[in-house]
N, C-alpha and C positions, 0 to 999 in steps of 0.2 A: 504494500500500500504506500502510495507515496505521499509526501507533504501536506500536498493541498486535499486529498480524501480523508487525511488525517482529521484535519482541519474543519472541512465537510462535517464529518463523525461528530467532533468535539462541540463543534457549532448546533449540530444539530441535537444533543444530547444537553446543551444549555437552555437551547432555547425549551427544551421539555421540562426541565426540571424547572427552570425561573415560572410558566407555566403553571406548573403543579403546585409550585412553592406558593406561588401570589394566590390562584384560583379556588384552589383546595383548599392548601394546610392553614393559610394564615384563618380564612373564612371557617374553618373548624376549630382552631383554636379563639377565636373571638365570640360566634355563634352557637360553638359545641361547649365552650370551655374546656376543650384539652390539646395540649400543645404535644400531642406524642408525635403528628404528623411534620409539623417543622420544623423537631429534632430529629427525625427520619430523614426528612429533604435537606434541612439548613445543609449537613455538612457535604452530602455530594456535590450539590449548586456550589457551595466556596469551591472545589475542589473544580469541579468545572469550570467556572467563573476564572478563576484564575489562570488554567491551563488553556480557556480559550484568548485570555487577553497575552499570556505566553507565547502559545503560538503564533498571535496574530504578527509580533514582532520578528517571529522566525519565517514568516511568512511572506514579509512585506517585499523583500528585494525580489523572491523568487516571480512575484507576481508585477511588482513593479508600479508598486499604488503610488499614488501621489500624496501630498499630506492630506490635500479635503477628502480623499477617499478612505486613508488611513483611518482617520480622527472617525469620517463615519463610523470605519468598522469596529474599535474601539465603544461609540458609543452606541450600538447596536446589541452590546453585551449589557445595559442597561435598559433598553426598552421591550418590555415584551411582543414578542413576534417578529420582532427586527433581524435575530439572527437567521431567520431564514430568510429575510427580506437577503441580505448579504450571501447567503448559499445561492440563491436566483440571479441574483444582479454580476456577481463580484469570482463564484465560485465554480459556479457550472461549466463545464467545456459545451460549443456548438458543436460539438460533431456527430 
């Protein structure tokens, strides 16, 4: 698997968890009163969070982003459903 499927993967596995973490666990832990759910997800989502903004720096020459594209993809690790917006726009090969 190379860099950028890596990449793919990692992006694609944050933007699930940030998902799950917002949609789900916070809304059970406020609604349900039990926070078992976003001690479940908190620490994957750091764990991914981190390794997607990691990569994105190991990533950045291979692909050849500019800084406005960069900073996007950077801030695309904070908004929900952006990281695939960035898998669409930024990751996919045409072929």
């Amino acid at each position: 698997m190379n860099l950028r499927n890596s990449f793919r993967l990692v992006a694609f596995s944050e933007g699930v968890s940030y998902i799950l973490l917002l949609f789900v666990a916070v809304p059970i832990k406020y609604l349900g009163n039990n926070e078992s759910f976003v001690k479940m997800l908190g620490m994957p989502h750091g764990i991914l969070f981190v390794l997607y903004i990691a990569m994105a720096f190991t990533i950045r020459p291979e692909q050849k982003w500019s800084n406005r594209t960069f900073a996007l993809v950077l801030i695309a690790s904070l908004i929900p459903f952006a990281t695939f917006y960035v898998d669409k726009k930024y990751l996919r090969t045409t072929t």
